[in-house]
N, C-alpha and C positions, 0 to 999 in steps of 0.2 A: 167586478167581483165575479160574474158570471162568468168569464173566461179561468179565473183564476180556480172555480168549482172543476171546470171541465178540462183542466191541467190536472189536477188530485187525482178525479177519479181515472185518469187514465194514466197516469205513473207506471203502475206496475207492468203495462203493457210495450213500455221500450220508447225513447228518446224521438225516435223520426213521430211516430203516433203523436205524441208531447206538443211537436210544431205542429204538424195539422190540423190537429184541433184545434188550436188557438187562433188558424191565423181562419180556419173556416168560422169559429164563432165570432168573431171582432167585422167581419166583412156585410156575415147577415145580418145583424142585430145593425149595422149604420144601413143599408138598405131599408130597414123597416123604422127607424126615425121619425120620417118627414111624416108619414100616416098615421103612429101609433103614440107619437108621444106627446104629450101635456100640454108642451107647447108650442110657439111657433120657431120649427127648426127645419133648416131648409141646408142641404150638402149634395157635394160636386167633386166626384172622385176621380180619380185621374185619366179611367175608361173617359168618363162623360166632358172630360177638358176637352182631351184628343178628339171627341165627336160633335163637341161644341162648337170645335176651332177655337179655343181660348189658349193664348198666349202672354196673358200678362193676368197678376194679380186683382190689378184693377179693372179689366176684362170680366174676369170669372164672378168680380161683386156686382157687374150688369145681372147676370143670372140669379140673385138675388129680389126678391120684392123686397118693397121699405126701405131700401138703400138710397144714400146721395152722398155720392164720391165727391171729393173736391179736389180741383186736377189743376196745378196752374201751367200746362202744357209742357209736350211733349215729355220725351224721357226724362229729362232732368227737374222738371219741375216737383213738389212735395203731393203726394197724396195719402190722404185721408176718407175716412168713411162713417156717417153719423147715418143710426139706425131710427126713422119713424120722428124724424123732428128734434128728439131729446137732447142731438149733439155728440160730436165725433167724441167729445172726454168722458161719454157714458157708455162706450163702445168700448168693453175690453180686447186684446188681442193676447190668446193663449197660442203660445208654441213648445208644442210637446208635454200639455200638462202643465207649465207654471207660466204664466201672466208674462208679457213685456209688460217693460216700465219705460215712461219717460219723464219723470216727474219737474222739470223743466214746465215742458207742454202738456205734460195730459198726452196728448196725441201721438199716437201714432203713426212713423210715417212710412206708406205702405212702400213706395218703391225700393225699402232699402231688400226685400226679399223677391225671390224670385222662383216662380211654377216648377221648375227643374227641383229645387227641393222636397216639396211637398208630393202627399201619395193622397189628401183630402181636404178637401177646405169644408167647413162647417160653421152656419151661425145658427145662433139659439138665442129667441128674444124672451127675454125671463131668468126663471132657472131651471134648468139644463134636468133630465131623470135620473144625471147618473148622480146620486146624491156623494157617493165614494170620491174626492174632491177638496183640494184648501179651499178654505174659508175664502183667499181672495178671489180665486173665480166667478165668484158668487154674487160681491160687489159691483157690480153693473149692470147696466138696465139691459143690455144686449152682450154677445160675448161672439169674437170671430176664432173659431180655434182652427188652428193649424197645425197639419198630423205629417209630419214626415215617414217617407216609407219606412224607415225604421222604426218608429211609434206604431204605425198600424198593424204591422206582422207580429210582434215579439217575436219573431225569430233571430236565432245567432246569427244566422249572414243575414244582414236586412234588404240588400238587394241585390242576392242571390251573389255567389263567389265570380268573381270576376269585376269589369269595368266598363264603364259609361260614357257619354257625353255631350256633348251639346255644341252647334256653331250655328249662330245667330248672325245674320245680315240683315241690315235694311237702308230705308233712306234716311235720309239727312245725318249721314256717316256713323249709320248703326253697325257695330261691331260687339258680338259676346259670345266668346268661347268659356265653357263650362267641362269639369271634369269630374267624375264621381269614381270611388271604389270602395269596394267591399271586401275585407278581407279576413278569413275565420283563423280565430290563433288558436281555436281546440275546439272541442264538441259544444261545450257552454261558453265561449267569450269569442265575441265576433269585432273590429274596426272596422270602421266605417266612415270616409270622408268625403269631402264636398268642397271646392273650387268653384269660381265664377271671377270673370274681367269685365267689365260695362264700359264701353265710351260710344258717348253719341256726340254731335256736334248742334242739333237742334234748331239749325237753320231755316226751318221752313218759312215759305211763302205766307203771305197772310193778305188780306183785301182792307185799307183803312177809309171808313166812309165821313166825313166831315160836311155834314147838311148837304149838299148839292156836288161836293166834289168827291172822286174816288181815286184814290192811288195804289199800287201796288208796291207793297213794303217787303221786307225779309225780317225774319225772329233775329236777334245778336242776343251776346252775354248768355248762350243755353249752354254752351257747354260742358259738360258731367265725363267723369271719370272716377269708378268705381269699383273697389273690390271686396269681396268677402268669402271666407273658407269657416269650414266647419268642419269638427271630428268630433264623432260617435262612438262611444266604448257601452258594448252590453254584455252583459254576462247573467247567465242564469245557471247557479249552483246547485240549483234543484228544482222540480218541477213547480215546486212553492213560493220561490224565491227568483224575484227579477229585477236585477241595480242597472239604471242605465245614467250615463255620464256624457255629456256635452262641451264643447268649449266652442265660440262662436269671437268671429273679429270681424268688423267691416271698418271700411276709410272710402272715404267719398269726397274728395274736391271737385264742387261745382260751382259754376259762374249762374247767378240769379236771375231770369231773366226779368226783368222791370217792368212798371206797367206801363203799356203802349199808348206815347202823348200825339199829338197832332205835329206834324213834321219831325220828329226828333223819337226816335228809337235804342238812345245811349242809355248804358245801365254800367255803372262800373263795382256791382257788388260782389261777394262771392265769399261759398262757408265751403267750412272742410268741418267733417263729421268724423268721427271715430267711436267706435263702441265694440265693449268685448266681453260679455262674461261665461259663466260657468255654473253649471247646474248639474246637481244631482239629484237624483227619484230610486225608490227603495218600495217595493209594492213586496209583501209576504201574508202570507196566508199562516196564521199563528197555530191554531186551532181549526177545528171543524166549521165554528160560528164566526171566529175573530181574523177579521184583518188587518194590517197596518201598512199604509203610506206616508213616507217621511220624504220631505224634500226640501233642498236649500239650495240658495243660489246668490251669486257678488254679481254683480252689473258695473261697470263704470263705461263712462262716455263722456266725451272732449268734445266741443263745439267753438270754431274759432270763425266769426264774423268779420269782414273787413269792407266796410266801404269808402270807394274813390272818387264815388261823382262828386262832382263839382256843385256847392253848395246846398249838397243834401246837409241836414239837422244831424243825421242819427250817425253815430258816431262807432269806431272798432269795438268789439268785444268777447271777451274769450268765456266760458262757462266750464265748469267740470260738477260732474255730476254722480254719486256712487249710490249703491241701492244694499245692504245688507236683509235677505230674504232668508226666512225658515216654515216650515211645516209641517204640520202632524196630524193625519185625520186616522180614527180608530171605527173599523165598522164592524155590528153586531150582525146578526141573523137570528132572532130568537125562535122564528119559524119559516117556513119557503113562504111565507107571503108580503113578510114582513120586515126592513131590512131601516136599523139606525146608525145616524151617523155623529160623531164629536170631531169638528174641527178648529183647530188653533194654529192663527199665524200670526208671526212678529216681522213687522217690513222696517228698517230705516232706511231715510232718505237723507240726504247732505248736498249742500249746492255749495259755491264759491263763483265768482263771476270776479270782472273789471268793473261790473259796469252795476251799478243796481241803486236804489233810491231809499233802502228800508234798512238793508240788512245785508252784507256781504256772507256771511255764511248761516244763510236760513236751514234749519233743520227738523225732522217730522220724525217721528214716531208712532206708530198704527199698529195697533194690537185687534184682533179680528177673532172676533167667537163664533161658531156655528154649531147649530143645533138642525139635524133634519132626520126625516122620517117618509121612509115611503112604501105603500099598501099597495099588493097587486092580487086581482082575481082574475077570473080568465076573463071578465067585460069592463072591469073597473081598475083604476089605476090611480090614486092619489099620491101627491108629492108635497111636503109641508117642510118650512123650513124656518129661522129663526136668526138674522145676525145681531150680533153686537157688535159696533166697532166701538173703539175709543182712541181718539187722537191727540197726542200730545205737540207742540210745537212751540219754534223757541221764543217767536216774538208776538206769539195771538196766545187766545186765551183755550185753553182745551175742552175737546169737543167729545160729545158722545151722543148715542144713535143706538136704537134698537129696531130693527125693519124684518118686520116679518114678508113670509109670501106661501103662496097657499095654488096649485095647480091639480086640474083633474082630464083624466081620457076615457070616457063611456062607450064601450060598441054599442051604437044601436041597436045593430040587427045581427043576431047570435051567427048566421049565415054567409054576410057583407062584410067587407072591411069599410064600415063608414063608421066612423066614430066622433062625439063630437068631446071638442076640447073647450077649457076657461082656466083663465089665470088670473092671477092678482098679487101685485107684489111693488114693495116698499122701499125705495133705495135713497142714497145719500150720497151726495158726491161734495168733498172738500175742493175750495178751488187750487188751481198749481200754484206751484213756485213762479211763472211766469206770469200769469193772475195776480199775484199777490205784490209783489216784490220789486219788477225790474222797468229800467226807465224808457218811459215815453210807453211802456205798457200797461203794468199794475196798478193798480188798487188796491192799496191795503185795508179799505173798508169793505172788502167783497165778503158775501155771507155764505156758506154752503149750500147747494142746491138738493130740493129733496123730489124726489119724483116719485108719482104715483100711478102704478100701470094696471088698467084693466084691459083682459082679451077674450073673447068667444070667439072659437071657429068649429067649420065643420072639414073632415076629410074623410075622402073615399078613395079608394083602387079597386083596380077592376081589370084582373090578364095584364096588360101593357097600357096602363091608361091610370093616368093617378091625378087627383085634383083637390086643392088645398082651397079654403077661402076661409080668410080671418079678420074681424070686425075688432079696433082697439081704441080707447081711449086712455089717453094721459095725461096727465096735469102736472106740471112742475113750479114749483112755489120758488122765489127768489134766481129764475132762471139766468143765469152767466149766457152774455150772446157775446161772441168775438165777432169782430167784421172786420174783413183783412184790410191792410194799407198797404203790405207788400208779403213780402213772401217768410217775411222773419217779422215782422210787427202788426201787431194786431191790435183794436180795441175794444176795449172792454169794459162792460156792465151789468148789472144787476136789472134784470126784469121780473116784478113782484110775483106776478102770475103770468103762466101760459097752460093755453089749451091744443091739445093736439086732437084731433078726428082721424080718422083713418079706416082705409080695408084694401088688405093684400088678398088679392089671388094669384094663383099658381098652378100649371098644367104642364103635364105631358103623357107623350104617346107616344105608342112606337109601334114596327108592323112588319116583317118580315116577310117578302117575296122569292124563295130557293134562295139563290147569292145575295139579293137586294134587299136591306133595310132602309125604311123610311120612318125619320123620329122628328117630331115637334114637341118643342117646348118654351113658354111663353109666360111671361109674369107680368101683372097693372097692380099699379098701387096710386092711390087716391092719399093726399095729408093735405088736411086743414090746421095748419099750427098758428096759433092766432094770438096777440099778446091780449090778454084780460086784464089789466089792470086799475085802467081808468076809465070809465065810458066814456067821459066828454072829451078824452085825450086825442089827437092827432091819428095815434099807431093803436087805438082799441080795436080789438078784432082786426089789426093787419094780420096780411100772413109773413110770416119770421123770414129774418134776412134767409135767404139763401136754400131757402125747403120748395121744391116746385109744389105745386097741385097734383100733376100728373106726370107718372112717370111708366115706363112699359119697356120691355125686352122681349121680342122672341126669336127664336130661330128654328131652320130645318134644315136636316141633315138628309145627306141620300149615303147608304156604306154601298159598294158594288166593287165588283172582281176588278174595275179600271183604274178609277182615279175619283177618291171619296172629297165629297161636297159640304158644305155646311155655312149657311146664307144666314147673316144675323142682323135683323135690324131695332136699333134702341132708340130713345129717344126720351122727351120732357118737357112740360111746358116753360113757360116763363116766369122769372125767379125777379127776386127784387133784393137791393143791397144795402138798403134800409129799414129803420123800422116805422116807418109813415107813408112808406111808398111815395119819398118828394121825386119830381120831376127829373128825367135824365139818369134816375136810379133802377132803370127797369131791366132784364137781360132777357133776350128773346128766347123764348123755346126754340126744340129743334131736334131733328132726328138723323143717323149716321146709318149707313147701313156697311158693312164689312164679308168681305166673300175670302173662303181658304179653303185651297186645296187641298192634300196629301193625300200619300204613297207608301206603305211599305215595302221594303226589300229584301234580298237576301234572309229569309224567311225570318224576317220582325224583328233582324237585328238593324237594318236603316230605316228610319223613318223620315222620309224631305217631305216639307209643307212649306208653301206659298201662300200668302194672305194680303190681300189688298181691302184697307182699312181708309172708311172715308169714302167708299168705293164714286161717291159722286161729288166730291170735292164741298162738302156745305163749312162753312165758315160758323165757327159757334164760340162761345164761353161757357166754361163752366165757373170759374171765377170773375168779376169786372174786371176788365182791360186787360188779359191776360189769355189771347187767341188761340186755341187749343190747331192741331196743324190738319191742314188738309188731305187732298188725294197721299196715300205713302204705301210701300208694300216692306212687306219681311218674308226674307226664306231664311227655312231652318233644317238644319240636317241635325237628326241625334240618333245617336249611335251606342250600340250595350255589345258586349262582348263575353 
């Protein structure tokens, strides 16, 4: 809304003026974020990739506290990302203002996007301050949103007139050339596309240890080959008014790789994915006081399963999946300090399968009301907010939910930037179509899961030096735990209670010598997610499949006139893949460190980096039986013109 203020009042002074403010107030205002706001929101913009050395999505969520990726190795494998315990299906993922859906899984899965897109990654565990927003963003206990550089500038050319690109090498037969352009069809309407090819082979080395005996094995069945393109249409007919339009396709056949048995390494499975929709967004400033955002969007996705091994149970199956999405939020201003919001969305979902035990064509209807308000003085900052959902669906009984949440940001010191933050807030998660419905997975007696989030933190900055720490409690009643069996089957239950404990901190610094900077940046996060259900049970107060205790990232970067450095070492304790912690269920902690070069050229139109990942060969899981790869490097030349 604030951008959209500082568009008006500069109108009359000429179109170039128009873009520069816009794109200078959207840049500062995510700079000041992580310190200033409500809750805990933590962002990594494209400067701080490149000085990261982050190269892949699931990379840049290390820099993250409270995160725990699940990775079933190498390129090809699926990754996900569950925030503070709760679980990757209360984890939404926003791209460009409206929500991915998978309503199959819940989940999303991170490799199918790629760093070259994006101009920001951001997550916000709560709700978010920019109250101006659909109602569905709002539905989840954490939210990853993802800004492509067209989204972050509002500008007509979104990455500037001309063209891009990218060529990615590495090991075990990494190949990914990328192509990007921008191109202005007038003063107000800009295209904008995006290209990418993935194929890896996934063969890496792995160590198999059997009580006393060690063998050296090789990964099979990883191979991935993947493509997906993207075009951007924006147009802004006037400094009021900004419609931007999307259309997205990806296709993915890849072979599964299996989990790793004692002499025998054969996996004969393998999905091809396909997904493609179409979104549009309409932001206008009506009036002085009133806004309006309207957005809709179609989704569909193909999933064809096929397995060959020899005397596996689980048999071919194909799924199609469509999502009809709309939106309408309307925001007031009755005074500068004070600013409401009315949002209303309508989602349907539709499934169809081969294969299913309940219902061959389950279908969902989700109507979503929001109510929010939020109060700002120059030390206070409150954020209040209010959903309804109501869930209709065609073979269970329909559901409703009212879940408030309530956020505040105090400067302490009129002088400091230390400010302290608390949140509180109420969510509700329906389980999926894959929960519910499909065979050798579902349960059709599964209940909704309702979570309940409390957070106190403090943050401060100071010049080049900024520091977060936040204390959180969560409770989730009727908790859904999936615990994998392979990379498409999972099972699943209902856990009465659980308790999560937690506290994220977060640091960095930076320091400037003539030519040479020198920046650290470092996150630890502590979760105790314990089941509470039964005292005299087996699994009371275990900690929940697959959540470490301890988890940490940091890195340091040197910039200088040679050749720029950036040394990051992560790591995590040890996880368990049950809920009783039985015998032979345990997966050891461990920590990876990764070293990358780069270089720019030809004054910042080449940029080549080198990274060597694993830099000391350590053998780990982040899944059971599913050996993530050892020593590997990647160079990357990309190139804008």
């Amino acid at each position: 809304m604030l951008s959209l203020l500082c568009v008006a009042a500069a109108d009359a002074q000429g179109d170039s003026i128009v873009r520069d403010l816009q794109r200078v107030d959207v840049v500062a205002r995510g700079k000041n974020d992580a310190v200033r706001a409500t809750i805990p929101t933590q962002r990594i913009d494209a400067e701080k990739m490149r000085l990261l050395g982050i190269h892949s999505l699931t990379d840049a969520l290390k820099h993250f506290a409270g995160t725990t990726v699940r990775d079933y190795g190498g390129a090809g494998g699926m990754k996900t990302v569950s925030v503070r315990g709760i679980g990757a299906r209360h984890t939404a993922v926003v791209y460009d203002g409206i929500a991915l859906s998978d309503c199959q899984t819940g989940e999303i899965d991170l490799s199918r996007f790629s760093l070259e897109q994006f101009g920001s990654l951001r997550l916000e565990i709560g709700d978010g301050d920019n109250i101006f927003q659909p109602a569905r963003n709002q539905a989840a206990a954490a939210t990853l949103i993802l800004e492509s550089t067209s989204d972050i500038t509002h500008s007509p050319s979104p990455f500037g007139e001309g063209w891009g690109g990218a060529l990615i090498f590495g090991s075990f037969g990494l190949v990914s050339p990328s192509v990007r352009l921008s191109q202005p069809l007038s003063e107000k309407l800009a295209l904008s596309a995006f290209g990418e090819f993935f194929h890896a082979d996934n063969d890496y080395p792995f160590t198999l240890h059997n009580v006393t005996l060690t063998s050296r094995e090789r990964r099979t069945n990883s191979r991935m080959n993947t493509g997906r393109g993207e075009l951007n249409l924006h147009w802004m007919p006037s400094a009021s008014v900004q419609l931007s339009a999307k259309g997205y396709f990806y296709h993915s056949h890849r072979h599964l790789p299996g989990i790793v048995r004692y002499y025998t390494n054969e996996n004969h499975e393998r999905l091809t994915d396909q997904n493609a929709f179409g979104q549009v967004r309409l932001r206008a400033q009506l009036v002085e006081r009133w806004a309006l955002l309207l957005n809709a969007k179609f989704d569909w996705a193909h999933t064809d399963y096929e397995n060959r091994t020899p005397g596996s149970a689980l048999g071919d199956a194909r799924y199609w999946q469509r999502e009809s999405y709309g939106s309408a939020a309307l925001l007031f201003e009755p005074s500068p300090w004070l600013s409401l919001d009315y949002s209303a969305d309508f989602q349907r979902n539709t499934l169809n399968s081969t294969l299913s035990i309940y219902d061959e064509h389950p279908r969902r209807n989700l109507f979503l009301q929001s109510f929010a308000a939020k109060a700002q003085w120059p030390r206070l900052t409150l954020v209040a907010r209010a959903l309804w959902s109501i869930a209709n669906e065609s073979e269970r009984e329909n559901h409703s939910s009212f879940d408030p949440s309530l956020s505040l940001s105090y400067r302490l010191l009129p002088r400091e930037e230390l400010y302290l933050r608390a949140m509180a807030k109420r969510i509700y998660r329906l389980p999926t179509f894959t929960e519910l419905y499909f065979y050798h997975i579902g349960a059709a007696q599964l209940q909704p899961e309702r979570a309940t989030q409390f957070n106190v933190g403090l943050t401060w900055r100071k010049s080049h030096f900024s520091l977060t720490a936040d204390a959180y409690y969560n409770r989730v009643t009727e908790k859904i735990v999936a615990v994998p069996f392979n990379m498409f089957v999972w099972r699943i239950a209902n856990i009465d209670r659980a308790h999560i404990l937690g506290l994220d901190v977060t640091g960095f610094a930076s320091q400037s010598f003539g030519q040479h900077r020198l920046s650290l940046g470092a996150n630890y996060s502590l979760q105790r997610a314990m089941n509470g259900t039964v005292k005299d049970a087996p699994d009371y107060h275990k900690q929940l499949p697959y959540t470490p205790i301890h988890s940490f990232t940091a890195t340091i970067s040197w910039e200088n006139p040679w050749t720029n450095l950036a040394l990051t070492t992560s790591g995590q304790s040890a996880r368990w893949t049950s809920t009783d912690h039985a015998a032979g269920t345990r997966i050891a902690g461990f920590s990876t460190t990764d070293v990358s070069l780069w270089r720019t050229l030809l004054g910042d139109r080449l940029t080549a980096r080198v990274t060597l990942q694993n830099l000391f060969d350590r053998q780990y899981d982040l899944v059971a039986h599913y050996p993530m790869p050892g020593r590997s490097w990647r160079l990357s030349l990309s190139f804008k013109f």
